[in-house]
N, C-alpha and C positions, 0 to 999 in steps of 0.2 A: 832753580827756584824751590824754594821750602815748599813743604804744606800750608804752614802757617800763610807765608807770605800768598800761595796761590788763595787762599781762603780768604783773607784780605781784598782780594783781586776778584773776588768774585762778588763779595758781600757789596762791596762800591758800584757793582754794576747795579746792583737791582737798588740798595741800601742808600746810597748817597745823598744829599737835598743838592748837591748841585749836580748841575748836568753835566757841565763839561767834565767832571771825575768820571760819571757814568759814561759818558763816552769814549772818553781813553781809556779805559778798562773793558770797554768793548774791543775797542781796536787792541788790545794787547793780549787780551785773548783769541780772536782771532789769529792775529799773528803769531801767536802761540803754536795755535793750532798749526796753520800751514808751516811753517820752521821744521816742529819737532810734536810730532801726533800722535806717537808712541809714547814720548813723556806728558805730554797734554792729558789723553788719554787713561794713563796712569793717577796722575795727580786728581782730574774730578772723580775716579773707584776711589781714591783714599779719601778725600772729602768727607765724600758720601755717607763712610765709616765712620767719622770723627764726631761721636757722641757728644761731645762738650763744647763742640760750636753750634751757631744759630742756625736755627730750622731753615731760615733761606737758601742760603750758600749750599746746603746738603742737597735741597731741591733742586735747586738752578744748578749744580752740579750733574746729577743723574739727567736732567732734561736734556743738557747741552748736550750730554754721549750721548745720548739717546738720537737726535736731532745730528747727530754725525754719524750715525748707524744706518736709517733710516730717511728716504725721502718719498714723497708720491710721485719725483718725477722719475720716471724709469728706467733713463738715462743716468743721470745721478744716483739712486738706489744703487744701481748696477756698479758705478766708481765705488759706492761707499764701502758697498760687499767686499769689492778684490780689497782695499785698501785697509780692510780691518781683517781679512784673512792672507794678506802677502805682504803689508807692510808691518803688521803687530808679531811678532816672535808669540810661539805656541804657551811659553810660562808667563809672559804679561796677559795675554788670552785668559789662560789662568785663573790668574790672581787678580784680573779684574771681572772676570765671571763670579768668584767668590764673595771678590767685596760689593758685589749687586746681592748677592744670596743673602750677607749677613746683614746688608739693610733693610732687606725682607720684612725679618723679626724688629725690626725697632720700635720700639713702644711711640715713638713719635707717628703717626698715621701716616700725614703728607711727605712725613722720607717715605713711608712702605710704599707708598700708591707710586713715586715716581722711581722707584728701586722699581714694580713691577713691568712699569714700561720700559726701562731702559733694558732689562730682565726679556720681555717681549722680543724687541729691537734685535738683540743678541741672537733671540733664538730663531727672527723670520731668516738672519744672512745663515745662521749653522743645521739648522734642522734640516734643510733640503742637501745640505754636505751630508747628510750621515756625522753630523756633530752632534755634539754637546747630549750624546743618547741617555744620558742620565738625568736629563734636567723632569722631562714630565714626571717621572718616579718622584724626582725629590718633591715637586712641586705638592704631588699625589700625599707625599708622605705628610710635608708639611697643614694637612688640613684633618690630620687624624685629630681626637679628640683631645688627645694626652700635650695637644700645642695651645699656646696662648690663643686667645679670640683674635689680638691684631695680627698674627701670625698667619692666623688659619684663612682669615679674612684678604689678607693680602694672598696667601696663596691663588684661593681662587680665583682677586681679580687678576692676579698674574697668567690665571689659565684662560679666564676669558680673552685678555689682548693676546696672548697669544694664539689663539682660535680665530680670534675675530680679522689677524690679519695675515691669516696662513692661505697658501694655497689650498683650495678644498680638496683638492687629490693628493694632501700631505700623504706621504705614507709614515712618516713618525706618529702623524696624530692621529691617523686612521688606525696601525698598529698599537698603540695606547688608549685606544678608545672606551675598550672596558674597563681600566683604572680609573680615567679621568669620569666615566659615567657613574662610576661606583664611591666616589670619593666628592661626587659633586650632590649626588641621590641622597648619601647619609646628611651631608649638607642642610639638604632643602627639607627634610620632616620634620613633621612639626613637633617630633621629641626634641630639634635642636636648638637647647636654652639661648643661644647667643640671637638677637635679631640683627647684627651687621652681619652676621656669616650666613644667615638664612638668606636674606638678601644677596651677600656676592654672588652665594648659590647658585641663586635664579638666574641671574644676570649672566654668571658663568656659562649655566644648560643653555640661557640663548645663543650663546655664541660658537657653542661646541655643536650643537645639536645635528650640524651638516656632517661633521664626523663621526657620527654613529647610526649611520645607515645600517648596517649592519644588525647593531641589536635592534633599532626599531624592528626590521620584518621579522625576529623575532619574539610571538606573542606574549611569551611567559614574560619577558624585560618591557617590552611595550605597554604592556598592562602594567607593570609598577611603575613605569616613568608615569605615562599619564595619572593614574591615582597618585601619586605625591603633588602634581602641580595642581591638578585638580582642587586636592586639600588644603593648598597653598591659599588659593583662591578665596577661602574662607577664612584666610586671617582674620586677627584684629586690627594688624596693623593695615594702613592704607599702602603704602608702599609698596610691600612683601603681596600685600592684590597686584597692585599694579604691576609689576613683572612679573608676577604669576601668568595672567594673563598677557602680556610683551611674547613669555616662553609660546602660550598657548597660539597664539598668531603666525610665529614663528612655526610650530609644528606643522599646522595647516600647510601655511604656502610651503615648505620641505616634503611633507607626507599626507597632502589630501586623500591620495588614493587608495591610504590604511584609516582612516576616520570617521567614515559609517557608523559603525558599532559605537564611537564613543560619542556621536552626536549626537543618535540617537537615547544612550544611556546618562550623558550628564552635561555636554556642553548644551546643546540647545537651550536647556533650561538654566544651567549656571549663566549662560551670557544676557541673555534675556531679562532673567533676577536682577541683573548686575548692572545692566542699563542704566537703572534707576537710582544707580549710588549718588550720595550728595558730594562724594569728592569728585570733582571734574578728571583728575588725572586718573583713576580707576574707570570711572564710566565712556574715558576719551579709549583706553582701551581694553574696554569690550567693544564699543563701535570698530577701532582699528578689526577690530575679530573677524566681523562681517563684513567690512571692509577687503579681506582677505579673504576670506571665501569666493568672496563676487567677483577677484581677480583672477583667482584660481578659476573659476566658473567660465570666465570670458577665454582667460588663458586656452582652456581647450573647447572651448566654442569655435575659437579661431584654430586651433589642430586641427581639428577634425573636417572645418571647412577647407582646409588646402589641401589636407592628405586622408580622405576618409578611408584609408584601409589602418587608421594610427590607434593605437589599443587605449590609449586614454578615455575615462567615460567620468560623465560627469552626474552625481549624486543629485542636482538642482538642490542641494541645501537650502540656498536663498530662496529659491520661485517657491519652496516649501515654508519659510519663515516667514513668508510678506504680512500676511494677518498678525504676528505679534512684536516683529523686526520694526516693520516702518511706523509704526504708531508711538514706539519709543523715540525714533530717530526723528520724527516731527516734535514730541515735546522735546529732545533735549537742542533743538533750533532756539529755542525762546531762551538760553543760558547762556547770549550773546556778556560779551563783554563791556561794563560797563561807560566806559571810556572810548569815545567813537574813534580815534586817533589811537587808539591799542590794538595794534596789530598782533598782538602774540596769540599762536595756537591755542583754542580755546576747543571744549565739546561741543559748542556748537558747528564750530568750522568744521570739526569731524562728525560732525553726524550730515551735514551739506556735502560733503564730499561722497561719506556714504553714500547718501541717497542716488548719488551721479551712477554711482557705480548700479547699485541695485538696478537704475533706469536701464541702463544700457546693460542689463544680464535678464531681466524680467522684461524688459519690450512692455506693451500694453497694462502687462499685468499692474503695473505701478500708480499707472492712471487715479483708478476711484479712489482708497485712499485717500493719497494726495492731493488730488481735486477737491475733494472734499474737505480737507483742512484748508486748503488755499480758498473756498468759499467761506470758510465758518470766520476767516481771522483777516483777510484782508482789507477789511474795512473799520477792524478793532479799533477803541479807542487807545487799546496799551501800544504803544509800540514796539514792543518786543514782540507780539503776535503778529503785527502787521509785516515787521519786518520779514520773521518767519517764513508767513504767508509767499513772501515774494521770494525769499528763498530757498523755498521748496518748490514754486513755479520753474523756478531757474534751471534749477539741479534736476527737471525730468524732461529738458529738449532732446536729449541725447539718449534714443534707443527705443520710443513706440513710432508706430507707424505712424508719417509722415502725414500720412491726413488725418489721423485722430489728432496729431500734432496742430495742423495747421485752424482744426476747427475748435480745439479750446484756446488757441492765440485770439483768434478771431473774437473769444468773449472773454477773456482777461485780459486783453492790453491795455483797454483805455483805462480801466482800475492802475493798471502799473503807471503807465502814462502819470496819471494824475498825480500816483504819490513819489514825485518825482519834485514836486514843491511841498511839501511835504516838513514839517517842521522839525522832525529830526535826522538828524544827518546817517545815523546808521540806515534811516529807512530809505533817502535819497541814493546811499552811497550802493544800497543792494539794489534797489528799483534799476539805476545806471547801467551795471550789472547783469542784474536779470534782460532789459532788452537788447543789451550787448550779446548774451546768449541767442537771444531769439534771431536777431541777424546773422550769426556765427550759425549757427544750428538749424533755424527754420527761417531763412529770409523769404523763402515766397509766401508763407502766412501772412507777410506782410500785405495788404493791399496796397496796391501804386496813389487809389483814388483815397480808398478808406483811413487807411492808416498812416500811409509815407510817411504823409506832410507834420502830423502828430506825430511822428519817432524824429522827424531833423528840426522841427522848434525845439523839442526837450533837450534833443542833442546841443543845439545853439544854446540854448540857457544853460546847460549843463556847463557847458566850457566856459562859464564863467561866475561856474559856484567853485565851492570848495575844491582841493585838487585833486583829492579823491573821485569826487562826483567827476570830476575835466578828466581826469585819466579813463574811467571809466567811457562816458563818452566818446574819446576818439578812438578806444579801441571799436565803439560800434560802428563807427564810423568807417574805418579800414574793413571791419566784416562789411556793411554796406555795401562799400563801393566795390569787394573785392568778389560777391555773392550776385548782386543786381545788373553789373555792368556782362554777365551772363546773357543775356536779358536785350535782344535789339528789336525796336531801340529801348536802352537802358532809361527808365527811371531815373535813376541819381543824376544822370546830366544834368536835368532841371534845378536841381539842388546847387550844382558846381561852387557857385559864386558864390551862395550864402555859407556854404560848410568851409570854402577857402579864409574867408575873412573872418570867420570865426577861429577855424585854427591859428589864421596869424596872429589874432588877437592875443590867443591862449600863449600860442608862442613867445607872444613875449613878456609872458609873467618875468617878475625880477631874479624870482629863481626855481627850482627843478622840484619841491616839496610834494612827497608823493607819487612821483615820475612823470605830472602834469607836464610841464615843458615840453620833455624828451618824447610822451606820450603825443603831442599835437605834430612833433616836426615827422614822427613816424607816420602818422595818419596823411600828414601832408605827402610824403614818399610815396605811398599807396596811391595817393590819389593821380599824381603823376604817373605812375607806373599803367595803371587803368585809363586813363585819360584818350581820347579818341580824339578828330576833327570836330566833331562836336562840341567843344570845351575848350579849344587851341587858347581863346583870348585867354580864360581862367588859366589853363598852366601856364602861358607866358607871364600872370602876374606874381605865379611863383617862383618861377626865377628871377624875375626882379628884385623879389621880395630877397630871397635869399642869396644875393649877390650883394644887393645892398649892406644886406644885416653881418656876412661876414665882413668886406670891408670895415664895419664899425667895432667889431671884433677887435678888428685887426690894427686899430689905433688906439686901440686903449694899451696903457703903459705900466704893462704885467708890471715892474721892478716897485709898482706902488703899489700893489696887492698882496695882501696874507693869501696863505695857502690855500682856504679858505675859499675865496675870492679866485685865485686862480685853477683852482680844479672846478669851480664850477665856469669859469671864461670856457676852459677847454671841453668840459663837458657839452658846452653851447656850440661850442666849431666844430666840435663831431657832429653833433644833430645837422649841422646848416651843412654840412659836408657829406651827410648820407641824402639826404634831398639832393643837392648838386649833380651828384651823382646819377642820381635817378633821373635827373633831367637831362644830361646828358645822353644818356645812353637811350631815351626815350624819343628827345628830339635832335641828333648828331648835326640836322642841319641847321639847327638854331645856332652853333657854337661855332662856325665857320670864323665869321672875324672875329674871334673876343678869344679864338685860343691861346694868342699871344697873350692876353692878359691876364686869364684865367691859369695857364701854366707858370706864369709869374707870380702869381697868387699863390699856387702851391708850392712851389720852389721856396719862399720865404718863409713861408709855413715851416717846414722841414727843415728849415735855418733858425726857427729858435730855438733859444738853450735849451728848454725842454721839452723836446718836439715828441716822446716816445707815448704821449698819451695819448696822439690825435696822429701819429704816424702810420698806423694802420686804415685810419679814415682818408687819408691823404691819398696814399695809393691807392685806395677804392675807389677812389675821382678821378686818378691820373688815368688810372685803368681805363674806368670809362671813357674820357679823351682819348686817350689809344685806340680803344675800340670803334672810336665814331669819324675817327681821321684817318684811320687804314693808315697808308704808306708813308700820309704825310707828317705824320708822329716821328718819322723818323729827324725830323728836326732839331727834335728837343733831346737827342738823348745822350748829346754831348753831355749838356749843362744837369740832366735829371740822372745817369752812370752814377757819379758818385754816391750818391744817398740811395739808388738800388744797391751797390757792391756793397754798402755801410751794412744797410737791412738783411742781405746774405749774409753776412759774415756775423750776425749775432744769431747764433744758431742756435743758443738756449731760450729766444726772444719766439712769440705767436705770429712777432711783425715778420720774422725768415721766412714764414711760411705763407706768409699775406706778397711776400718779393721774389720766392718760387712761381706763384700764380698770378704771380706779372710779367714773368718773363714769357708764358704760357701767351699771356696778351700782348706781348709785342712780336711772339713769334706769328702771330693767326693776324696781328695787323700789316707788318712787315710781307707776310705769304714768304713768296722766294726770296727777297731780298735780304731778308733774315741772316742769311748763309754768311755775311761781312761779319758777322757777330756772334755766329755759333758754338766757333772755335772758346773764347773767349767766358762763353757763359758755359757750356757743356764742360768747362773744365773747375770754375766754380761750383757746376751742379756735383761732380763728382768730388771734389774735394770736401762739401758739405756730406754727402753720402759715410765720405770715411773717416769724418772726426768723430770721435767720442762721444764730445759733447753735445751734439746737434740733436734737436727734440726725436724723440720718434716719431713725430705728424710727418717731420719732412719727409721721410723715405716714401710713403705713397705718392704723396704732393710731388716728388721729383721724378717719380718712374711716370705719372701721368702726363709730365711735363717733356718726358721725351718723346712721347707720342706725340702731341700737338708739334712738335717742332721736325720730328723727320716728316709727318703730316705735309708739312710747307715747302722744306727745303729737301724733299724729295731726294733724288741721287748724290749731294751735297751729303746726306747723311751717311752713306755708304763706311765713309774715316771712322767712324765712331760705335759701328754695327757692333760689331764686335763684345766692345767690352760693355755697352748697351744689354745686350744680348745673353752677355754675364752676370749681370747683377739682376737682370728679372730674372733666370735661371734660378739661381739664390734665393730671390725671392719669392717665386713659388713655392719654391720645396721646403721652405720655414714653417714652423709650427706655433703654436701661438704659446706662449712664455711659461705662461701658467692654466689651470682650468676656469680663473674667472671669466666672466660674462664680457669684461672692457677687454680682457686679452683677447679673447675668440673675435671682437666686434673688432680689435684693432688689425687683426689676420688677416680678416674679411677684407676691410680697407683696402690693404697692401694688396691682396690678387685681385682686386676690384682694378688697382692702379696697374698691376701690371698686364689686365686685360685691355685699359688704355693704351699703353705702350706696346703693344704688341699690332692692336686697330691700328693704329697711328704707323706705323712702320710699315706695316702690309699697306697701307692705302698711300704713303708715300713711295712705297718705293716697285710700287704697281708695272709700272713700266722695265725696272730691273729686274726680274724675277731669279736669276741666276744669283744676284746677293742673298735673297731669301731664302732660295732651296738647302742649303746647309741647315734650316733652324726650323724648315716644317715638321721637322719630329717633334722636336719639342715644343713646341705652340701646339699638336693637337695632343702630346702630353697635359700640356695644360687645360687646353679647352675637355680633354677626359676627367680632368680634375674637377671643374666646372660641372659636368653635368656628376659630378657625384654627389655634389654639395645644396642640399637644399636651400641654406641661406643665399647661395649664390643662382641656382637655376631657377629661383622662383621670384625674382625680380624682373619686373619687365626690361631696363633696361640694358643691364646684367647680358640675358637670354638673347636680345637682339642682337647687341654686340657680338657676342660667340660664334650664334648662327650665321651673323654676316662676313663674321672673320672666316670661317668655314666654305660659304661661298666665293670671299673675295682670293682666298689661297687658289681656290680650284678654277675661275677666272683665270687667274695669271699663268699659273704649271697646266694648263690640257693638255699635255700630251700623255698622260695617261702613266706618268714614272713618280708620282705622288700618290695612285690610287689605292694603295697598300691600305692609307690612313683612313680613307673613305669609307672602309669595308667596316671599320670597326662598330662592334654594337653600339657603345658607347655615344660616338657620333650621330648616329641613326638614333638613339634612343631622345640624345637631345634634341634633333630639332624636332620631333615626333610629339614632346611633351611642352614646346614653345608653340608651336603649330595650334593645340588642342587644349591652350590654357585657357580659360572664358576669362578670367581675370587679367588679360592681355590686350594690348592697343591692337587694333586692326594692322597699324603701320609695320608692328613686331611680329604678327602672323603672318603676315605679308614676305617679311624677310625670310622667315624660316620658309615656306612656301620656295622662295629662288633660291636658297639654300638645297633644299630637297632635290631642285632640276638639277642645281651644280654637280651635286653628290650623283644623280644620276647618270649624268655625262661622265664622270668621271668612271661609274664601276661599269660604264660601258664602252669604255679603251678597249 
């Protein structure tokens, strides 16, 4: 295929008035792609070059590579990588590296900016090879002064994406650090005539700024970075503010604990000033500013609470600003948006969030203030004051003491209460809101005699105003029942009948506007969920309810509905299908004869043609049946097999990992009987483990899954010890991908899972212990791993686990040929600090306690 002709072929995709051209020119590019994706490949780098075609095709050129270089799923990323470094020859690498460089300079903008990302793309798969080491230089060099503006402009948002989607422990970008600070620094002053390259500038230092650690702790560089953004801040332009200050946000949460000296010398007062700007997106962040601070604040509020020997300290920036912080952050409340249905980010919504923060970092201190605006304006005739007013009440449940809390609820509810009829809908939609916090946050302020009954009429009328106001609402309602029913006897029982009939009401608006609908069938789940003997008639009229309402679903004749119309049918069967659920599992022996029916229900379900929207909701129901019929589930699993092995087997699908955690529940329903079926899925489970494709959730989802199942099927599990026993091996000893936050949390997972699987096998195979002794080394390798790991030994449930697995080893092996392990500090250290946690369940002190005797019997062989 020519150039010409691929350019043709591309321009139809986006270009075309008719569809079906734009679709087969999809499908032929695609097919392109998988064929021959060295030429594919090739042909969109020439595109891209090709000055004399149309700006589209150049664009939707570089995005396509880009978009084949690059994914967020990690799986995929990881295909794309090898396939652009072992399937592309090192001279098309090349020369399609080049021809991203020379669309860089193109005077057209929209080619530079998608030349920068596919440029990006390129360098997240080669920069970590020790590739492409010449690109941050060029990149560097391209923003000298002696280059065009759209040049130098594109350079640097080139540097930004590639900063922004590096690994933070690059060492390319960490080793370029002082080029890319120095070439970004001349950038951002305000000698520099261009304002798009001022701006990439700024944008750029946000994104880099994690890489240069280094020269921040050094003061003489420190001091110039801050004085340029500082200066920044004083534009003319509104913009070039605004990510001045985005940088200055940025620095804080990266480097609170070098930022003393310059709060004192110039932020305090620059953000403060700056409050009061009349462009919303400048003054939305300076609020983000303090907003940051107060994170940072709590950030090691809570270090310091779990590990007070942690060197972190905290300046109180905020509890220091309250006098001239929250007086701004209350007027820029009243900058609500004029359009009650406009949901978009506004400064008022950040200065309401602020204040959240501020409450919960200042405790008490936030109090007067804010009381005091909520007295001067909550009965205003404006409504932006009023609103305010309740806005600010809202944003301060969270973080003073609990009875200062409970005694200004006590004299501002019936105020809120009231303006809850209220003739503007922003002031209803915040009031809803506001006492939805109060339940969520302070529900014993609530009196049972005084108040109650005035918070569930508002809530009732509520759910049948706007659906804003209804959304609102039944989230108070779910805090309610989920906070009172504490509480014996509980309050809310009284209520039952009337919040029921009002959510089904709600429930069946005609459609989901708002997340009204969706909001009531959850509230209704809650309530099930909480529900006692007390209430039995009220939750059986909701399973009536929604038994009915799906059959009615379920006769209507999707093939005469727009899409339109059918994603919201299916949106409604998930909602009636998480309720079901919850009824289910709540009262197993309400469902005794209607399991036939209701498993028929779902079976058909998962028989229409497009069942993958509400196929996870399915098995959330099926599960519960399983769970509530134990053994006798095992009925169904002729005719429900196929549609689990379907849900396995689509391993890049969230439904895989929703059909791993049902096999979990037919193993725990099954118990021993499991064992006819183990062979059978244990070899599915491991086939999923070593495809390519398979999400990474599954690998934890599947190590947990082997636990619950040697769990049941005890000595049956013995066949499978082995190679079980190799891949949490493996999966111990793995380290987390990269230095981000989601890699390290996604590690955690994995030896979270394979502390399951380990529990799970020791308490199955309890009575074997000869199978196990081959693998007590390495289990208390592991469990030493465990207690090295803060994230992991300062979870409750985490610590119980270990310390039990710890006990239940030394249980089974007493004869004193395992006490080698016993002896180690390690082991003594953890249950020593599971033991002496205050922040631990009685239950989990408890265990470490028999854990302690275990280890004692043992160093006493």
């Amino acid at each position: 295929m020519s150039t010409a002709e691929f350019t043709q072929l591309l321009e139809n995709t986006i270009l075309s008035p008719d569809a079906n051209i734009r679709l087969e020119s999809e499908t032929q590019l695609k097919r392109f792609s998988n064929e021959n994706f060295v030429q594919y490949a090739g042909l969109l780098s020439q595109v891209l070059i090709e000055e004399n075609s149309r700006v589209e095709p150049r664009i939707l050129a570089a995005l396509n590579l880009k978009n084949e270089l690059i994914s967020k799923d990690s799986i995929k990323n990881s295909q794309f990588a090898q396939r652009w470094s072992q399937q592309i020859d090192l001279e098309s690498r090349s020369q399609i590296k080049q021809n991203a460089l020379a669309a860089l300079t193109s005077s057209e903008p929209r080619v530079a900016n998608a030349s920068a990302q596919l440029i990006a793309a390129i360098a997240d798969i080669e920069l970590p090879q020790n590739e492409w080491q010449d690109l941050m230089k060029i990149m560097v060099d391209h923003t000298s002064p002696n280059q065009s503006e759209n040049s130098r402009r594109a350079a640097l948002l080139t540097i930004g994406y590639i900063c922004e989607s590096a690994d933070p422990q690059s060492q390319a970008l960490v080793s370029a650090s002082n080029q890319i600070l120095i070439a970004i620094a001349q950038c951002t002053q305000a000698t520099e005539p261009s304002r798009t390259v001022r701006l990439a500038a700024l944008n750029a230092l946000a994104d880099s700024l994690i890489f240069i650690k280094n020269n921040m702790e050094r003061d003489g560089e420190r001091n110039y970075l801050m004085q340029i953004v500082c200066e920044a801040t004083q534009a003319d332009d509104v913009e070039i503010q605004a990510a001045s200050f985005g940088c200055l946000c940025k620095i804080m949460s990266l480097y609170y604990a070098l930022m003393k000296p310059y709060m004192e010398q110039a932020l305090y007062a620059l953000t403060v000033a700056t409050m009061e700007s009349k462009d919303d997106k400048v003054a939305s962040m300076t609020v983000e500013f303090w907003s940051t601070v107060c994170e940072e604040e709590i950030d090691i509020a809570y270090e310091r609470s779990q590990f007070p020997e942690s060197p972190l300290q905290s300046y109180n920036f905020a509890l220091s600003s309250l006098k001239d912080v929250v007086p701004n952050l209350l007027k820029l409340l009243t900058r609500q948006n004029e359009d009650p249905e406009d949901d978009d980010w506004n400064v008022a919504m950040s200065a309401g969030a602020c204040l959240q923060l501020y409450a919960q970092n200042c405790g008490d201190s936030i109090l007067a203030p804010v009381l005091e605006f909520v007295e001067q304006n909550i009965t205003s005739e404006n409504w932006r004051n009023r609103e305010a007013a309740v806005m600010a009440f809202g944003s301060i449940m969270d973080g003073p003491d609990k009875t200062q809390t409970t005694f200004y609820v006590h004299q501002a509810l019936p105020a809120i209460l009231n303006l809850m009829h209220d003739q503007t809908l922003q002031v209803k939609d915040t009031a809803s809101w506001c006492i939805g916090r109060i339940a969520d946050l302070a529900a014993l302020a609530i009196d049972p005699q005084q108040h109650l009954p005035g918070v569930i009429n508002a809530c009732l009328t509520g759910l049948q105003d706007h659906p804003k106001v209804a959304t609102n609402c039944s989230w108070t309602i779910i805090n309610l029942t989920e906070q009172l029913t504490e509480e014996k006897p509980s309050p809310i029982y009284n209520y039952y009948p009337a919040l029921v009939d009002g959510l089904i009401k709600c429930s069946n608006r005609a459609d989901n506007e708002f997340n009204a609908r969706a909001s009531a069938f959850s509230a209704l789940t809650t309530m099930v969920e909480f529900s006692s003997d007390d209430v039995a008639e009220t939750s059986a009229s909701i399973s009536t309810y929604v038994l009915d309402k799906l059959g009615q679903t379920m006769a209507v004749n999707e093939e005469q509905l727009n899409l339109e119309d059918t994603q919201g049918l299916q949106e409604l069967q998930s909602n009636i299908l998480t309720v079901l659920a919850a009824v289910i599992r709540k009262s197993p022996q309400s469902i005794q004869g209607v399991s036939d029916m209701l498993m028929d229900l779902f079976i058909k379900l998962l028989q229409k043609k497009d069942a993958s929207f509400i196929e996870d909701d399915v098995f959330f129901a099926i599960s519960a049946l399983s769970m509530s019929l134990g053994k006798e589930f095992q009925k169904y699993l002729e005719a429900f097999s196929p549609f689990l092995v379907k849900a396995l087997n689509q391993v890049e699908s969230t439904v895989a990992i929703t059909a791993v955690g049902f096999i979990a529940d037919i193993s725990n329903s099954l118990e021993e009987d499991f064992k006819q079926y183990a062979g059978s899925f244990m070899n599915v489970l491991g086939q999923i483990l070593s495809n390519p494709s398979s999400r990474k959730e599954l690998k934890p989802a599947i190590l947990s899954v082997f636990g619950d199942i040697a769990s049941n099927i005890g000595p049956d599990f013995v066949p499978y010890l082995q190679d079980v026993m190799a891949l949490c091996v493996a999966a111990q000893n793995t380290k987390p991908e990269n230095g981000t936050l989601d890699a390290m949390d996604y590690n955690t997972r994995v030896l979270e899972a394979v502390l399951d699987a380990y529990v799970g096998i020791v308490g199955g195979l309890h009575d074997t212990p000869q199978a196990i002794y081959p693998y007590v080394g390495t289990i208390f390798q592991f469990i030493s791993l465990i207690a090295d790991d803060p994230q992991l030994y300062t979870e409750d449930s985490t610590a119980r686990s270990a310390v039990g697995l710890i006990g239940d080893i030394a249980s089974m092996i007493s004869d004193g040929s395992i006490k080698q392990f016993y002896g180690q500090e390690a082991i003594t250290d953890l249950i020593k600090k599971t033991r002496s946690n205050p922040s631990f369940s009685q239950a989990t002190k408890d265990v470490a306690r028999w854990a302690r005797n275990q280890q004692k019997l043992q160093l006493s062989q």
